[in-house]
C-alpha positions as CSV (number, residue, x, y, z in Angstrom):
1,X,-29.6,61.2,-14.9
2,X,-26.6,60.9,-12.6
3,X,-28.7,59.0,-9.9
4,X,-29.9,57.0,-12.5
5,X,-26.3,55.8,-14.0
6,X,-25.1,54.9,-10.1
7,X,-28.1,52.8,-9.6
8,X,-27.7,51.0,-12.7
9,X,-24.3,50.2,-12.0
10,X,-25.1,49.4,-7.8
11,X,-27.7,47.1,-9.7
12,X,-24.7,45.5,-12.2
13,X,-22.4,45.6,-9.3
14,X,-25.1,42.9,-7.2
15,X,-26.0,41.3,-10.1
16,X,-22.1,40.2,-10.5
17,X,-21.7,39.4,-6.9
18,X,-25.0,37.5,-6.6
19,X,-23.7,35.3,-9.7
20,X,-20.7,35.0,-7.9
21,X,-22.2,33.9,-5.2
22,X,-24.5,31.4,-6.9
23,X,-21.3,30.1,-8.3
24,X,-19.6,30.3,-4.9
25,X,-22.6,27.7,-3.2
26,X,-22.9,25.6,-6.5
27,X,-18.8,24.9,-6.1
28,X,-19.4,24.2,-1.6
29,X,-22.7,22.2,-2.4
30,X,-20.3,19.5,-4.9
31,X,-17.5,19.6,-2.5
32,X,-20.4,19.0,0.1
33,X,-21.5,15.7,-1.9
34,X,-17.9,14.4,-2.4
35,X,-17.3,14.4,0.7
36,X,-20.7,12.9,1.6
37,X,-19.5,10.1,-0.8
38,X,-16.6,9.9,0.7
39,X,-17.5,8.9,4.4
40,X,-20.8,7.6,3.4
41,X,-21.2,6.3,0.0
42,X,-19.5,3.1,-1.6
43,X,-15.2,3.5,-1.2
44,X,-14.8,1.2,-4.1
45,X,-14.0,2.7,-7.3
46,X,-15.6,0.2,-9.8
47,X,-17.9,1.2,-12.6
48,X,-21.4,1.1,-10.9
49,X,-23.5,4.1,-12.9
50,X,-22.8,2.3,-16.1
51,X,-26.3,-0.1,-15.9
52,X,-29.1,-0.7,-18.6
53,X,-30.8,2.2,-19.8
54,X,-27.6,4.1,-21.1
55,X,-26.3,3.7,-24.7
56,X,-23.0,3.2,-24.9
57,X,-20.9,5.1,-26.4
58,X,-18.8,2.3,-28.7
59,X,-21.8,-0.2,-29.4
60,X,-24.6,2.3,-29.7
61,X,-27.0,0.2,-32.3
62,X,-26.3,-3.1,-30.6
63,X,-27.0,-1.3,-27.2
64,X,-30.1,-0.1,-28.5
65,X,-31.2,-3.1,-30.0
66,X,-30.7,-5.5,-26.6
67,X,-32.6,-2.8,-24.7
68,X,-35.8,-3.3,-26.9
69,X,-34.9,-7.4,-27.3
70,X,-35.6,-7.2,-23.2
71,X,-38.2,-5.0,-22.9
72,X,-40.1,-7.5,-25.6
73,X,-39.2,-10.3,-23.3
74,X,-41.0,-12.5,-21.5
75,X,-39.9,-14.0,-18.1
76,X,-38.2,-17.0,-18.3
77,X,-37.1,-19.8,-15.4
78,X,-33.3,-19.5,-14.9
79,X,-31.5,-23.0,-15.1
80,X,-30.3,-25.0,-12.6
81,X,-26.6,-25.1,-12.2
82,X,-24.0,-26.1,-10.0
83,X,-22.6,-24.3,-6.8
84,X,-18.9,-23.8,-6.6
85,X,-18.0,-26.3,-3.6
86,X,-16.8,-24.9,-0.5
87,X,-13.1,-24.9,0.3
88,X,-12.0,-27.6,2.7
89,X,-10.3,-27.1,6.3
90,X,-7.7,-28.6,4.3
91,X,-7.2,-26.1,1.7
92,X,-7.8,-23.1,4.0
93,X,-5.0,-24.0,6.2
94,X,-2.3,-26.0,3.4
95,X,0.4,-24.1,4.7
96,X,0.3,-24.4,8.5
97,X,1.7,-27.4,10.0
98,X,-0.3,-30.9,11.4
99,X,-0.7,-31.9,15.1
100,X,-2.2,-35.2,15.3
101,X,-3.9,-35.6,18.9
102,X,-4.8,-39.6,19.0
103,X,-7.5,-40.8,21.7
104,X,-6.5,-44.2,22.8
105,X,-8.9,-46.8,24.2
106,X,-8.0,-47.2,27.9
107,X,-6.3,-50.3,29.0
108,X,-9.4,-52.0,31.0
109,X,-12.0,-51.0,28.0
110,X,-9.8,-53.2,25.2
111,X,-11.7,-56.4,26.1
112,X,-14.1,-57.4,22.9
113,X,-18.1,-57.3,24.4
114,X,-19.0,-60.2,22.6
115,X,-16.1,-63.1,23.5
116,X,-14.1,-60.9,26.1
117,X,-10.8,-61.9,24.2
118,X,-8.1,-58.7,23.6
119,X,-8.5,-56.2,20.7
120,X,-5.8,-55.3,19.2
121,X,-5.4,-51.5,17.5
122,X,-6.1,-52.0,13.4
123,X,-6.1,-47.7,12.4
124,X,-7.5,-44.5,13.2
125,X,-10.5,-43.1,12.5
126,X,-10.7,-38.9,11.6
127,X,-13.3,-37.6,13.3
128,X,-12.5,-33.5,13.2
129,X,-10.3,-30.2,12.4
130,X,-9.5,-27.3,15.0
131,X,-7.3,-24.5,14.3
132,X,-5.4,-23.8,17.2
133,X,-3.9,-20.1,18.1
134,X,-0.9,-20.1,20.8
135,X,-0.4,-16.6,22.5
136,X,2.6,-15.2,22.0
137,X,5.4,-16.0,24.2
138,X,7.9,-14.0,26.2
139,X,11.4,-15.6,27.6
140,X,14.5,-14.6,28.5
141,X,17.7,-16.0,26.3
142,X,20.6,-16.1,28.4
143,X,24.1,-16.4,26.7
144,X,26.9,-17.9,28.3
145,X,30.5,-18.1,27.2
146,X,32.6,-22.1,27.5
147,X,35.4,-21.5,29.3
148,X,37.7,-24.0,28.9
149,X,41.6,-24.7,31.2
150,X,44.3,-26.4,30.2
151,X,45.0,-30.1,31.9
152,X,49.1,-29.2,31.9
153,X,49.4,-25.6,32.0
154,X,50.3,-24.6,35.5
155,X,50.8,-28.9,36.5
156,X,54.5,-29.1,36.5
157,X,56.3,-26.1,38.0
158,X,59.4,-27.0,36.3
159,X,58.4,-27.4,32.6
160,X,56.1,-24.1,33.7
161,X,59.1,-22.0,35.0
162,X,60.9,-21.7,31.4
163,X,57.9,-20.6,30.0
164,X,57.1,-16.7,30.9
165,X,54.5,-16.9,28.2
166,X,52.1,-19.1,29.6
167,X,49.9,-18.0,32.6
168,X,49.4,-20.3,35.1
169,X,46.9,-22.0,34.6
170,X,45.7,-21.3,31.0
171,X,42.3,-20.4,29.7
172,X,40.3,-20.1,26.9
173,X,36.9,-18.7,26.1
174,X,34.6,-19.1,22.9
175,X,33.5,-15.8,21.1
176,X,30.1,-14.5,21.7
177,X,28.3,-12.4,19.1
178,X,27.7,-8.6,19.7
179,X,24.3,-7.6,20.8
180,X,22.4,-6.6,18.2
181,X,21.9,-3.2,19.9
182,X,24.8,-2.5,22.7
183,X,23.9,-2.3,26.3
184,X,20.7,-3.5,25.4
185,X,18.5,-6.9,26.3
186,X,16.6,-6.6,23.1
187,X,16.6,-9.7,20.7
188,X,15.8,-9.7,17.3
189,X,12.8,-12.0,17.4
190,X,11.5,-9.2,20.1
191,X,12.4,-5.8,17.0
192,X,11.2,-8.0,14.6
193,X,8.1,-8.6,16.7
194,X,7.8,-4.7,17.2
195,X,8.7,-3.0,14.1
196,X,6.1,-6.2,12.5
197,X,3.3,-4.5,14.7
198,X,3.4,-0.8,14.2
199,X,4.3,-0.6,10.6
200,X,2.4,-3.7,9.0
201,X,-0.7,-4.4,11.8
202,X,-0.8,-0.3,12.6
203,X,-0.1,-0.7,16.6
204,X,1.4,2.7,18.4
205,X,4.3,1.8,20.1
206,X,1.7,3.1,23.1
207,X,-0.6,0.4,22.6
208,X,1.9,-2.4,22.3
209,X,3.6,-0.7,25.9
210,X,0.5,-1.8,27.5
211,X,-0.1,-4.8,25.4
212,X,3.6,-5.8,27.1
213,X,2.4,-4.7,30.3
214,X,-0.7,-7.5,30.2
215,X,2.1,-10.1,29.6
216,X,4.0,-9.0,33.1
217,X,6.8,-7.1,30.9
218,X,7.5,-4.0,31.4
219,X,8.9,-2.2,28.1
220,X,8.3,1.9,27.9
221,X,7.7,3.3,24.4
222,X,10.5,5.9,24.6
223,X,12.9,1.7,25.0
224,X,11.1,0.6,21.6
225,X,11.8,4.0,19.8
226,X,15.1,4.1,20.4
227,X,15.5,0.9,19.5
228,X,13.8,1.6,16.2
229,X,15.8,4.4,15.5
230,X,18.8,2.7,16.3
231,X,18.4,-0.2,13.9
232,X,16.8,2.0,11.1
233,X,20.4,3.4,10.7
234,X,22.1,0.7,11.4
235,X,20.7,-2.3,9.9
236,X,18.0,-1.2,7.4
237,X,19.6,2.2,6.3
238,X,22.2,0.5,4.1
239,X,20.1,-2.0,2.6
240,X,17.8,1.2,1.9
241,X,21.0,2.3,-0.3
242,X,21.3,-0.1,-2.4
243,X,17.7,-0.8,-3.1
244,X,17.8,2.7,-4.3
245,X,20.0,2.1,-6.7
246,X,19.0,-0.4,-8.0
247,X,15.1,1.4,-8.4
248,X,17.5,4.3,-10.5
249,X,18.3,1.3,-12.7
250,X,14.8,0.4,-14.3
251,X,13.0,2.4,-16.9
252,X,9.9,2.9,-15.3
253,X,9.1,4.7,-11.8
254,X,5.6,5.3,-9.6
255,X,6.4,8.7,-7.7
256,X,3.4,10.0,-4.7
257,X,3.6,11.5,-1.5
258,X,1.0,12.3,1.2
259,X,0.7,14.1,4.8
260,X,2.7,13.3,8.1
261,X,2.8,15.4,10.9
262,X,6.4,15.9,13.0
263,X,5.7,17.3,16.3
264,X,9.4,18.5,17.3
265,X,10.5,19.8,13.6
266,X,13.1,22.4,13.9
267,X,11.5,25.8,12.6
268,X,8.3,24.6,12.2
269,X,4.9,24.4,14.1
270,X,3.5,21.1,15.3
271,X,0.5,20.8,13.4
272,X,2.6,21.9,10.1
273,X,2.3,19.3,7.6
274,X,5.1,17.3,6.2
275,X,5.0,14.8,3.6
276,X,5.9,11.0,3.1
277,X,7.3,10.2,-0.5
278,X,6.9,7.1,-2.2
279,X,9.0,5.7,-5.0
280,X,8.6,2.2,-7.0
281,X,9.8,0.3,-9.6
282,X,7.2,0.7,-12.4
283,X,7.2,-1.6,-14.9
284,X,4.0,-3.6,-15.7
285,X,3.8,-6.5,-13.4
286,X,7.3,-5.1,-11.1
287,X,7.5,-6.3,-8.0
288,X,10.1,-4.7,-7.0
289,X,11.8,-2.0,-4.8
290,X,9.0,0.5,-2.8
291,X,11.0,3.3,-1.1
292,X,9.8,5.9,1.6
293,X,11.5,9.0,1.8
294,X,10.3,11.7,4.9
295,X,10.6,15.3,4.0
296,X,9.1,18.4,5.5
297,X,8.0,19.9,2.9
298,X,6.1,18.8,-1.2
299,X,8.6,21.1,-3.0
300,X,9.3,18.8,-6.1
301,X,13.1,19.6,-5.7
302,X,12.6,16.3,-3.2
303,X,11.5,14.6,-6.2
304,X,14.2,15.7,-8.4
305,X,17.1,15.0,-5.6
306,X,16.4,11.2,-5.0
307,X,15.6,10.6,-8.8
308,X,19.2,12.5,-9.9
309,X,20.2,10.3,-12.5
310,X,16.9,8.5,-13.9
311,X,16.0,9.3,-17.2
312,X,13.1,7.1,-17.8
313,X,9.4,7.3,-17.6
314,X,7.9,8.8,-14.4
315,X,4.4,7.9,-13.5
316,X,2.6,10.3,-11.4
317,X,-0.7,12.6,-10.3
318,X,-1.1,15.9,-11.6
319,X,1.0,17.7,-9.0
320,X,2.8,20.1,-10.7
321,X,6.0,20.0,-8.5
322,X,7.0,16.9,-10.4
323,X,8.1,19.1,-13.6
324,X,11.0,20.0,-12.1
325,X,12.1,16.5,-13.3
326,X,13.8,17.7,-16.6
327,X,14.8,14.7,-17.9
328,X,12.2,11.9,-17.5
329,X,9.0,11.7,-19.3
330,X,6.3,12.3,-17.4
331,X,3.4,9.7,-17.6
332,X,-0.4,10.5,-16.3
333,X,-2.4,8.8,-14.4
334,X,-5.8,7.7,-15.8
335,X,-7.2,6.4,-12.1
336,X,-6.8,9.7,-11.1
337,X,-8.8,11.5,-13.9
338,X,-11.4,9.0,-13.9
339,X,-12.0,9.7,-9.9
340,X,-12.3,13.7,-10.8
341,X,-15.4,12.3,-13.4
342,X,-17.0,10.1,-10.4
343,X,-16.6,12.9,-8.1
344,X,-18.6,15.2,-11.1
345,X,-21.3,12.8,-11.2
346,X,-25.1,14.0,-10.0
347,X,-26.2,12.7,-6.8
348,X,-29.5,11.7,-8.6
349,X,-28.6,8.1,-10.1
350,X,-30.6,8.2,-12.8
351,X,-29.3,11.8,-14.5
352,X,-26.3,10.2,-13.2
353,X,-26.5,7.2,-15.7
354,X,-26.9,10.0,-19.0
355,X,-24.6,12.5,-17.7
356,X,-21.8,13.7,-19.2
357,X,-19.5,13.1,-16.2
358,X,-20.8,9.1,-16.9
359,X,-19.3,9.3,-20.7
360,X,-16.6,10.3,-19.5
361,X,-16.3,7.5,-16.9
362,X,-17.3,5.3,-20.0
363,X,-14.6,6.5,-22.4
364,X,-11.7,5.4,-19.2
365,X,-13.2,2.0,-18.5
366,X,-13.0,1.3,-22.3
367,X,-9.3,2.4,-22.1
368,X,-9.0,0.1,-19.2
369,X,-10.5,-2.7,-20.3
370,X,-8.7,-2.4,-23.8
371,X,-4.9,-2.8,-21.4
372,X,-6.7,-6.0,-19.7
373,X,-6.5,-7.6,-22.8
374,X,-2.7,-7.1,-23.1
375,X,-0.5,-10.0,-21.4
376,X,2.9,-9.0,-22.6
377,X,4.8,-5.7,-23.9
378,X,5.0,-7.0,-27.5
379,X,1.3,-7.2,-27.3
380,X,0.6,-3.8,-25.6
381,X,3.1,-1.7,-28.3
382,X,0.9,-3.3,-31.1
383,X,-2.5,-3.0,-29.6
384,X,-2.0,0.7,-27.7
385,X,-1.2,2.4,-31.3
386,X,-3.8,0.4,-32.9
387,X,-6.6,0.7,-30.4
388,X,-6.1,3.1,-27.7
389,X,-4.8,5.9,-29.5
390,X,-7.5,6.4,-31.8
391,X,-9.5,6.1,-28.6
392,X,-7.8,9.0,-26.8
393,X,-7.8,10.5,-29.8
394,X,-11.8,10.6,-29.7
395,X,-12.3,11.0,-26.1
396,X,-10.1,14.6,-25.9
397,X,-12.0,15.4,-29.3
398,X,-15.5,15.1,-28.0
399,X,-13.9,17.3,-24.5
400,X,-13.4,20.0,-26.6
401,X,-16.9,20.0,-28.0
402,X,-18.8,21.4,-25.2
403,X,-18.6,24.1,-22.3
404,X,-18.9,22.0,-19.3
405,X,-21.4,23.1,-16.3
406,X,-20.6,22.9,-12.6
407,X,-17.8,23.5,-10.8
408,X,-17.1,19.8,-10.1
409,X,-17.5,18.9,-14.0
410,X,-15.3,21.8,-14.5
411,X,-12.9,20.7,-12.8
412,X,-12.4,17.3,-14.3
413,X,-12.1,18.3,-18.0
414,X,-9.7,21.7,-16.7
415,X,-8.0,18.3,-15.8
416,X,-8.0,16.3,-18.2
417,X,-6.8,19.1,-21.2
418,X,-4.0,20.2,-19.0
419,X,-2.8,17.0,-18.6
420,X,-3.5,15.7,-22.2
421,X,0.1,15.6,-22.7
422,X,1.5,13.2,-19.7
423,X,-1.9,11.0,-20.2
424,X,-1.1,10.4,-23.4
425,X,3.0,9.5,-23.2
426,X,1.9,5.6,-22.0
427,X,1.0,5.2,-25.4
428,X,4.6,5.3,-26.6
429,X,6.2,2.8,-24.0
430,X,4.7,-0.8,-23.4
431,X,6.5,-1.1,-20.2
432,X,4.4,1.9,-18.7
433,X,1.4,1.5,-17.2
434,X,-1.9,3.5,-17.4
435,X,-2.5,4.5,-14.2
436,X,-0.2,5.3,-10.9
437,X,-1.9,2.4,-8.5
438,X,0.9,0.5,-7.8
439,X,2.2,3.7,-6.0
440,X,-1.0,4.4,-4.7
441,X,-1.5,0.5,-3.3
442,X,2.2,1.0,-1.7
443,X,1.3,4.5,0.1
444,X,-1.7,2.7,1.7
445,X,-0.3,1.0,4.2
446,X,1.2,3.6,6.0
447,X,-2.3,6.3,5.4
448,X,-3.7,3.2,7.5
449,X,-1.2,3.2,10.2
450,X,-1.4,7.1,10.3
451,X,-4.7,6.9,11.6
452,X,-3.5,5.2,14.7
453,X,0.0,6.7,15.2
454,X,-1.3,9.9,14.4
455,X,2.2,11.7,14.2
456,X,6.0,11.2,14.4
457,X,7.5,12.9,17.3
458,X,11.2,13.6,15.6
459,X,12.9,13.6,12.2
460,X,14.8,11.3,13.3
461,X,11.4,8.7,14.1
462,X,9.9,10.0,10.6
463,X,13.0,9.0,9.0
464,X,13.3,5.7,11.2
465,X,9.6,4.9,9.8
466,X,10.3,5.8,6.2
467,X,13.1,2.9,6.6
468,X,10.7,0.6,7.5
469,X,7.9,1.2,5.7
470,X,10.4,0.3,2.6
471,X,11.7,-2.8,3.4
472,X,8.2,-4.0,4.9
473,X,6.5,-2.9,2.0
474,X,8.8,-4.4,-0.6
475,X,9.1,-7.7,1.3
476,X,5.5,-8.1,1.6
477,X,5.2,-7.2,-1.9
478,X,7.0,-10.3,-3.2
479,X,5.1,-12.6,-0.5
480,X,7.8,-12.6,1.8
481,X,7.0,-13.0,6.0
482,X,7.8,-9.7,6.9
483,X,8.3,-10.7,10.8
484,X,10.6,-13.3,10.1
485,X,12.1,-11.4,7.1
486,X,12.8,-8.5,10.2
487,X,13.8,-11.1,12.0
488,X,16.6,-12.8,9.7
489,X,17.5,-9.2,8.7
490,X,19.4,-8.1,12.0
C-alpha cells in the first residue's frame, strides 16, 4: 500500500512538471515567433489581420450583410480614372537655389545660312534640369588683427617729451573674438559639421576620422571628442537648462528611456547596461522641448529627480519605476498595449483574422480612429466622454469575460487590467494624448545611431551625447537645419 501511495504521488509529481514543462515550451515557442516577426516579418505596426472574412466587432449586421452582397457579385470592369501627375524637377527641388548655365553660339557660327547677314540673340530656349552635388570643402580661416600707428605720435620730439604717457610711436589693434574652444583650430562650421554627422546621420566619430583622412586632413577621434565634450558644457549645457524649465512648465509630459552601454563607468562592468532618458513636452500637436538625460541605472528616482516640480499628466509605458512620481497622473499608453495583442496573434493568418488577440487589436484601432476625428481640445473633451469611454468601458468588460490561453495572450490582457487605471486617465484631459509616440519617435534617433556607435566610452561622452541628442532633436522637430542651427549656436 505504501509503494503504491509513493508511486502515485512520483506519478502526480511528473504529471506537474511535464505540464510545467508544456507550459515552459508553449511560453519559448511565442517568444520564438515574436522574435521571428521582429527580424523577419513586416516592422510596420498598421492594422493588416483586420481583412474580409472577420465580423466586426461595432458593425456586425452591416459586416455581415457586405460579405454575402460580394460573394453574390459578379465581376465588374473597374473605371477608368485619372493618374495623379508626377511631381516636377521643379517642385522636388523648390527650395534649393538656381544656376543658370547658358550655351552661347560661337562668334564665327552667328552668320544666318540663308542671306549670311548677322543674327542677333532674341531669348533662350530651356532644354534640361541637373541636380548638382558639391563635395564638401575643407579650408583654413586665418584671422589677423589691423594694427594701426599714429601719424604724430613719436614725430616731434619736443611736443613728445612732455608727454610720459604716450609711447613712442603709438599703436592700436582691433579686438579679435575668442576661439570658440581655446588653444584649438576648430571652427564652428567644422563642430557643427561633426556633431551634425554622429548624432543626426549616425557616423562614429571613427568613421568620420577616416572620412577626414580621404580629404588629406588629419583629425584623431580622441581631437573630435574632446571637442564635443567641451562645447556640450559649455555652449549647449545652459541652453539645456532652460529648456528644462520651460518643459516643467506645460501640463503634459512623454517620459521613456532605453539601453546605452558606458565602457569606463566607475563601479561598474563594461558590458553593464545604462540607460538614456527621454523627456517631451506632451501636449497634442507640441512641438516642443525633447530632452536626453544619461543615467546608469532605470531606478525611477531619475524620473522623479528631473520632473521635481511637475504636477501634470505624465505619459508613459508600463514600467513600474515611474510610480514613484507622487504627484502627476499617470497616463497609459495604448500603442504599447495594442503591440502586446499583435505579438499574441497566431502565426496562422487565418485563425489570426478570428482570434481573440485580433478583437482586441480591433477594439484599439476603433479607439484610434475615434481621436483622428478630433481636431481641437474642445472637440476631444466632448467626444472622449461621449464616445470613447463607453468604448473602454466595453473593451475591459468583454476582458474580464474569458480566461485567456497562451502565454503570449496572457500576457497582453495581465497588461491591459493592471494598467486599466493609467489607460484610462486620457479620458479626463483633452490635452493628453492616447498613446506615448511622440516619445517613442524622439528616442529613435539615437536607438539608430546606437547601432553604429555601439557604446559611450565615459560619463562624461554619455552625458556630452545626451546634450546633443536634445537640442538636435528639438530643432529638427520644429523643421529647423540642425547643421546650421549647430552652427549659429556657438
Amino acid at each position: 500500500m505504501k509503494k503504491q501511495d509513493e508511486k502515485e504521488t512520483e506519478i502526480q509529481l511528473l504529471r506537474q512538471e511535464n505540464g510545467e514543462l508544456k507550459e515552459a515550451i508553449a511560453e519559448l515557442k511565442q517568444q520564438l515567433s515574436v522574435i521571428k516577426k521582429l527580424m523577419f516579418g513586416q516592422k510596420s505596426e498598421k492594422t493588416e489581420y483586420l481583412a474580409d472574412g472577420q465580423i466586426s466587432l461595432f458593425n456586425e449586421a452591416e459586416c455581415e450583410e457586405n460579405r454575402k452582397a460580394r460573394a453574390e457579385e459578379k465581376p465588374v470592369v473597374v473605371a477608368e480614372h485619372t493618374r495623379k501627375a508626377k511631381r516636377t524637377h521643379d517642385e522636388l527641388a523648390k527650395d534649393l537655389p538656381v544656376e543658370e548655365v547658358i550655351y552661347t553660339v560661337p562668334e564665327e557660327e552667328r552668320e544666318c545660312d540663308r542671306c549670311s547677314a548677322e543674327m542677333q540673340a532674341v531669348g533662350k530656349e530651356f532644354v534640361r534640369d541637373e541636380l548638382v552635388f558639391v563635395p564638401a570643402k575643407l579650408f583654413v580661416r586665418k584671422h589677423y588683427t589691423e594694427v594701426l600707428k599714429c601719424s604724430e605720435c613719436g614725430n616731434s620730439e619736443s611736443r613728445d617729451a612732455q608727454k610720459s604717457d604716450i609711447e613712442k610711436p603709438s599703436f592700436k589693434k582691433t579686438a579679435v573674438p575668442a576661439p570658440m574652444i581655446p588653444n584649438s583650430f576648430c571652427s564652428p562650421e567644422l563642430l557643427a559639421h561633426i556633431a551634425y554627422e554622429k548624432y543626426v546621420n549616425g557616423m562614429p566619430l571613427y568613421r568620420q576620422e577616416k572620412d577626414f583622412a580621404g580629404k588629406d586632413v588629419c583629425l584623431s577621434r580622441t581631437t573630435m571628442a574632446n571637442w564635443i565634450m567641451y562645447a556640450a558644457n559649455e555652449w549647449l549645457r545652459p541652453l539645456y537648462e532652460q529648456m528644462k524649465s520651460n518643459l516643467l512648465e506645460h501640463k503634459v509630459i512623454h517620459a521613456d528611456e532605453t539601453v546605452v552601454q558606458v565602457l569606463h563607468e566607475p563601479g561598474k562592468k563594461a558590458k553593464t547596461e545604462s540607460r538614456m532618458w527621454v523627456y517631451c513636452a506632451g501636449e497634442i500637436g507640441c512641438k516642443d522641448n525633447i530632452l536626453f538625460e544619461y543615467q546608469p541605472t532605470r531606478n525611477g528616482d531619475h524620473a522623479k529627480k528631473f520632473l521635481e516640480g511637475f504636477t501634470g499628466y505624465l505619459v508613459t509605458d508600463g514600467y513600474s519605476g515611474y510610480g514613484k512620481l507622487t504627484d502627476v497622473t499617470r497616463c497609459g499608453c495604448w500603442a504599447h498595449l495594442r503591440r502586446k495583442f499583435v505579438e499574441a496573434l497566431p502565426d496562422d493568418k487565418e485563425a489570426a483574422k478570428t482570434s481573440t488577440a485580433a478583437k482586441a487589436i480591433e477594439y484599439i484601432d476603433k479607439l484610434f480612429e475615434l481621436e483622428r476625428n478630433c481636431k481641437t481640445d474642445e472637440d476631444r473633451q466632448g467626444h472622449r466622454q461621449e464616445s470613447e469611454k463607453p468604448l473602454v468601458d466595453r473593451f475591459y468588460e468583454w476582458l474580464e469575460t474569458f480566461h485567456p490561453a497562451g502565454a503570449g495572450l496572457s500576457k497582453a490582457v495581465g497588461y491591459a487590467l493592471s494598467q486599466k487605471k493609467y489607460l484610462a486617465a486620457y479620458l479626463d484631459n483633452p490635452s493628453a494624448p492616447i498613446s506615448n509616440n511622440r516619445a517613442e519617435n524622439a528616442i529613435r534617433p539615437f536607438c539608430v545611431g546606437r547601432k553604429n556607435w555601439l557604446f559611450s566610452s565615459s560619463v562624461r561622452g554619455a552625458e556630452a551625447s545626451a546634450l546633443f541628442y536634445s537640442i538636435a532633436s528639438t530643432a529638427k522637430a520644429n523643421g529647423l537645419n540642425i547643421e546650421q542651427y549647430f552652427t549659429e549656436l556657438w
